[in-house]
N, C-alpha and C positions, 0 to 999 in steps of 0.2 A: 272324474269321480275318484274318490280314496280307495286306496289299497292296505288293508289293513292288515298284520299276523303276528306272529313273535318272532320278532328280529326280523321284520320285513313292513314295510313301509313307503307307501310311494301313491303313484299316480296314472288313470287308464284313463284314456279317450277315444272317442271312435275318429277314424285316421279320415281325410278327404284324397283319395286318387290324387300323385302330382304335385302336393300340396308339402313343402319339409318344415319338421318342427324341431320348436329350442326348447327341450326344457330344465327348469330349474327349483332349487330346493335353497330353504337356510332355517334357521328353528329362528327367525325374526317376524314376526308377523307380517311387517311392513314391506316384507319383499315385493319386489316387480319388475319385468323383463330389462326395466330401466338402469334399476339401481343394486342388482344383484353385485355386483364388483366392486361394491362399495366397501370400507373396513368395515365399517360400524352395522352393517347387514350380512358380512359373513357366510353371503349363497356362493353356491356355483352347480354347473354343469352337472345334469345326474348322466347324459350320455356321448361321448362322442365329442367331449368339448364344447358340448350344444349344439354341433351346427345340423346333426342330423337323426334325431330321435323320433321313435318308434314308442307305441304304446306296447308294455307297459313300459313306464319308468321307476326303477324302483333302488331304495336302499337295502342292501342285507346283512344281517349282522355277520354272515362269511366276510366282509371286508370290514376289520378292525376301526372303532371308531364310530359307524353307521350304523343305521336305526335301531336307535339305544329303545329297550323300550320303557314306554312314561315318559317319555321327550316330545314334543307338538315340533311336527315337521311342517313347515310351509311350501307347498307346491305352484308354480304357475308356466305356462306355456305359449311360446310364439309360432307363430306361422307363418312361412313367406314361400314366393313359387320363383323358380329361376334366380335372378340373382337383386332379386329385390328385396330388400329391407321388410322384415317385420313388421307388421302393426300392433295396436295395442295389444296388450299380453294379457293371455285369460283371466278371471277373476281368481286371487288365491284359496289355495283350497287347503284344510287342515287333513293332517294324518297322523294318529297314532297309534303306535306298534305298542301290544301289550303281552304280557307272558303266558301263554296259554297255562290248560289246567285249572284254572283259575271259577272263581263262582261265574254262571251266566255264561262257559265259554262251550259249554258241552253242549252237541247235538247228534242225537240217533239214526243211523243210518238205518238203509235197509236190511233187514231179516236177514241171514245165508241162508234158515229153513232146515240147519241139521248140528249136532252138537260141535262145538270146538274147545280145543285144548291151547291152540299157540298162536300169536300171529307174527310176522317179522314183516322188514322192509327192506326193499331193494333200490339204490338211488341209480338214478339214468342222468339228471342235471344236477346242480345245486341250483339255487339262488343266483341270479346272476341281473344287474343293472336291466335286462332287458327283457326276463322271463323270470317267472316264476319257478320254484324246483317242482321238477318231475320224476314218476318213479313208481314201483308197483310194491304194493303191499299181496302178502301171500298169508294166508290161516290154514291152519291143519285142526286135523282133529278123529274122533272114532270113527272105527269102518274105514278107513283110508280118505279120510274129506279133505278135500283139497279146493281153496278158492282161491283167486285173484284179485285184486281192486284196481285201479289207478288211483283213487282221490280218496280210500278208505271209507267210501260209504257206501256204492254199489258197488258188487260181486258178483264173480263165474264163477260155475263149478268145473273144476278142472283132475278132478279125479278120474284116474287112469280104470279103462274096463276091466274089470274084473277083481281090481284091487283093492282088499277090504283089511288092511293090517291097522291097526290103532296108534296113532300118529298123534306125539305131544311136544312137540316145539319144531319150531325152521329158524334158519338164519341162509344170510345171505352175502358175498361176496362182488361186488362191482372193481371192475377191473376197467380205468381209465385209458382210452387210447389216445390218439393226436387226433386234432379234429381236425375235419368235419368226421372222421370217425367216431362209430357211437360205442359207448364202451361196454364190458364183454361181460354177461350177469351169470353168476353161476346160484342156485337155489338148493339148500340140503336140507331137507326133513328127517328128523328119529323117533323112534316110537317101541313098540312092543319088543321084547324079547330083541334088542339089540337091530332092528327095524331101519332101514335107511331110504329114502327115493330123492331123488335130484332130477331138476331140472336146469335149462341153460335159455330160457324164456318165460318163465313162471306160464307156461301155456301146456307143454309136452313134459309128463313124467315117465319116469322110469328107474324101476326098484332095481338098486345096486345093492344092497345088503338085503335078503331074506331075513322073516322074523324067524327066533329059534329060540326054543322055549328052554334051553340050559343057559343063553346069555340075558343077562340085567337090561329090564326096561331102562330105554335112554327118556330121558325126563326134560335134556333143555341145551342147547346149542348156542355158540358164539364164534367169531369168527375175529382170529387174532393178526399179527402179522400175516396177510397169505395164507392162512391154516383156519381150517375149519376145527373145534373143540368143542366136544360131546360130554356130557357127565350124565350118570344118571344112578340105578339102583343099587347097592351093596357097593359101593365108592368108585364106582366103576368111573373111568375115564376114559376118552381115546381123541387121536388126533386124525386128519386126512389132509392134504389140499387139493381133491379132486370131489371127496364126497364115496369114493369106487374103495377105496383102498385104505385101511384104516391099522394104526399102533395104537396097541393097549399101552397105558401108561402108568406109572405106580401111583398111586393116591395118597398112600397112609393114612387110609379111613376104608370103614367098610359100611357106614353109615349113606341110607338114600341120600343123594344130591340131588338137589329142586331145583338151582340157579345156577346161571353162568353169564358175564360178564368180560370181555376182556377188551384194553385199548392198545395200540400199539402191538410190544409184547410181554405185556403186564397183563394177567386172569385172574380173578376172581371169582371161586363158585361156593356156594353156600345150600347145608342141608339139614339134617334131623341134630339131633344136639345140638344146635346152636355151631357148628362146624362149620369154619371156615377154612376153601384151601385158596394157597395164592400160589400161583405161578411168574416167574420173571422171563420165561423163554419159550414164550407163546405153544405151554402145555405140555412141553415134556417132560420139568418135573415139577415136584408138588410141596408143598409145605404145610401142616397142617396148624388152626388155632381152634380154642373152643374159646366161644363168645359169653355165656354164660350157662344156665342151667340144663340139663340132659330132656326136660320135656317140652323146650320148645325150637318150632323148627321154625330156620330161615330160609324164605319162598323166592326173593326176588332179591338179586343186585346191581346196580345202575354207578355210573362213573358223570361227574361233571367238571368241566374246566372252565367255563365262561358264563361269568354275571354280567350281562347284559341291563342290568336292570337300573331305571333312573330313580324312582319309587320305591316307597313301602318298607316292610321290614326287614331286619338284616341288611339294608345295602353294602355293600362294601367295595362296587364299582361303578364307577361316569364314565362314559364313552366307550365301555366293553373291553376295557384295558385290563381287568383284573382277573388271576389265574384261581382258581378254589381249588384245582387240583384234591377232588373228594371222590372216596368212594362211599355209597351205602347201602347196607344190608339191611333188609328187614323180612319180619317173619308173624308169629300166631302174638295175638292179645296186644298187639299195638308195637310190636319189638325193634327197635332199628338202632343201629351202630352205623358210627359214622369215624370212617379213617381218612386223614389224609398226611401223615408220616407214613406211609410206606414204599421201606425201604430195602426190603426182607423176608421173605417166609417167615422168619422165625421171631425178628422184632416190629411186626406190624403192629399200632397204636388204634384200637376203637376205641370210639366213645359213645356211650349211650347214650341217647336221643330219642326216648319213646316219642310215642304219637298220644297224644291223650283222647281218647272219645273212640280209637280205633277198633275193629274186630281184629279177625286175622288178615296180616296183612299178605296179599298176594302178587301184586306190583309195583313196581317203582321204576321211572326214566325219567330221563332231563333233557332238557332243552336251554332253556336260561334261567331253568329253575327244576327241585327236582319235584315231582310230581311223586306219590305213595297212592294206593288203592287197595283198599279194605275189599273184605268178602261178602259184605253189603253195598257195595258200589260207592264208598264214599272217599273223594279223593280230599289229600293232606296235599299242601305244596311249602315249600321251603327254599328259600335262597342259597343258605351254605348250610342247611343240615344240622341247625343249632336247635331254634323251635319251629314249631309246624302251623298253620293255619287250620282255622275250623272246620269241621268237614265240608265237602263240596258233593253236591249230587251229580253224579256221572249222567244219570238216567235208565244206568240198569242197574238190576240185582243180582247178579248172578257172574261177576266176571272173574277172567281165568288166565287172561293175560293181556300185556300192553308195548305197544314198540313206538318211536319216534321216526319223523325224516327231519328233526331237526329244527321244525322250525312248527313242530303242534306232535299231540300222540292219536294216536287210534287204542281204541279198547275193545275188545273182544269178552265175548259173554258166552257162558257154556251150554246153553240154549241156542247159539246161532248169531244170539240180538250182538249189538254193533254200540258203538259210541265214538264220538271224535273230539278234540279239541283244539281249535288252528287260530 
């Protein structure tokens, strides 16, 4: 059967004891165990060369090139025992990968049952020819709420006894080892009065920063080279790379920050006047820009570098070979700025890109496309951030934040309720 997602593509069967399979792929329709090696058919091997493949079998857009999405992939599979030749090769089966976010792609998870403010994600695999990516998403929120997921639609509560501090973003750090070693997750939540808890399992918390009510509510966390980066009220900023131990850093704003962003060690956080800071050294110092007018604020910022996308509007990449190299802001009455010269704190380039039909806008993340989220639950998607698509119903109304694992988002609602799109 197909294996369908954004920037993932491929093929699952139930395996026979004993039994080793070949399989293979080409965007030919006319493929078959036969004639994959042919020019004019253009297959080959999705595992191992073919000779010994495992369900699943899959393309991911982590390998440049593969499962473009909007491109019809053709799958089929042989089987043989010992060192006998294959028989005829399954019947081919179609698969295509499409860009999440998208109308008809959203569906609602179960309830968490208490309010939330933030949710983030932590990756354990990527995408890989032979599995699927794994990895735990985490929400916080008031009174100390703390959940877990695996797959973004069922949730634990994993709020620590007696811990009741007001908790509004997490982010998280995946630290790769050699394998078979599994690699090493670190999780840091902020909240109230300068408020911090970490965990190193998304299972067991523990509050390293007390709240304290002379320091600024932290509002939103990202996590840059190795370093954990905090913004929140009255410009406040700070850095860590343990989550225990944190520098204040100078902002040149004394206005709330809502958002934080950072790739590499390039940040971007965004807040009340339309204020933009950018950092080039993952948060120690700061640059300030004003984006436009004093009465609207910027809620959310999202970085994209890969169009994956074979389809639709704005194309501007085949085979996932094209960089966009974009950032984008957005904020109240439909507001978004979109950079991608930046080269400077001081000579960074937006450009306005409203959303048209928007409310206030509270989300935005990408995948192979960027994805925006109004305060009505209606999400906007966009290839390179020029124009936006019509709105999309998420399935809630009430949402408060959004995170990716790359390959779909999760969305969170301030009531508890859930949405996904993969």
């Amino acid at each position: 059967m197909p294996v369908m997602g954004d920037g993932i593509v491929g093929i699952t069967w139930m395996p026979i004891f004993g039994v080793n399979y070949m399989a293979f792929t080409s965007t030919n329709p006319t493929l078959t165990t036969d004639n994959w090696t042919d020019p004019g058919i253009g297959g080959f091997a999705v595992l191992n060369g073919g000779t010994s493949s495992v369900p699943p079998a899959l393309l991911c857009s982590s390998f440049p090139g593969q499962a473009v999405n909007g491109l019809p992939y053709y799958f089929t599979v042989d089987a043989h025992t010992g060192t006998s030749p294959g028989g005829a090769g399954s019947p081919t089966v179609m698969a295509l990968a499409r860009s999440a976010g998208g109308n008809g792609t959203w569906r609602v998870g179960t309830p968490m049952g208490t309010n939330l403010n933030g949710v983030g994600y932590a990756t354990i695999t990527p995408c890989e020819p032979n599995s699927l990516p794994t990895g735990v998403y985490a929400a916080v929120g008031p009174v100390g709420a703390i959940f877990t997921s695996p797959d973004g639609k069922t949730w634990s509560s994993r709020t620590p006894v007696g811990y009741s501090t007001d908790l509004f973003a997490v982010a998280t750090n995946t630290i790769f080892g050699i394998p078979p070693n599994p690699p090493s997750l670190l999780f840091v939540a902020v909240g109230s009065g300068g408020a911090v808890v970490r965990s190193t399992d998304g299972v067991t918390w523990t509050a390293t920063v007390a709240t304290n009510a002379s320091l600024p509510t932290l509002r939103a966390i990202a996590v840059a080279t190795g370093v954990f980066v905090a913004v929140g009220d009255n410009g406040r900023i700070q850095t860590s790379i343990d989550g225990v131990s944190w520098t204040v850093r100078p902002s040149n704003t004394t206005v709330n920050l809502h958002a934080i962003n950072c790739t590499g060690t390039i940040c971007v956080a965004a807040g009340d006047s339309a204020v933009v800071e950018i950092s080039f050294d993952s948060g120690n110092t700061w640059g300030e820009q004003s984006l436009g007018t004093s009465g609207v604020a910027l809620r959310a910022v999202a970085y994209g570098n890969f169009d994956n996308n074979e389809t639709g509007t704005n194309v501007v990449g085949v085979d996932g070979t094209t960089a966009i190299n974009t950032w984008v802001v957005v904020g109240d009455g439909g507001t978004a700025y979109a950079g991608n010269t930046i080269v400077s704190s001081a000579s960074a380039i937006w450009n306005p890109v409203p959303i048209s039909g928007a409310g206030n806008l509270i989300a935005v993340s990408y995948t192979t496309q960027f994805v925006a989220v109004d305060n009505s639950g209606n999400a906007f998607t966009s290839q390179i951030a020029v124009t936006w698509s019509p709105p999309v119903a998420t399935g809630i109304g009430d949402p408060v934040s959004m995170t990716t694992n790359q390959h779909g988002f999760v969305l969170a609602g301030s009531s508890g309720d859930n949405t996904s799109s993969f």
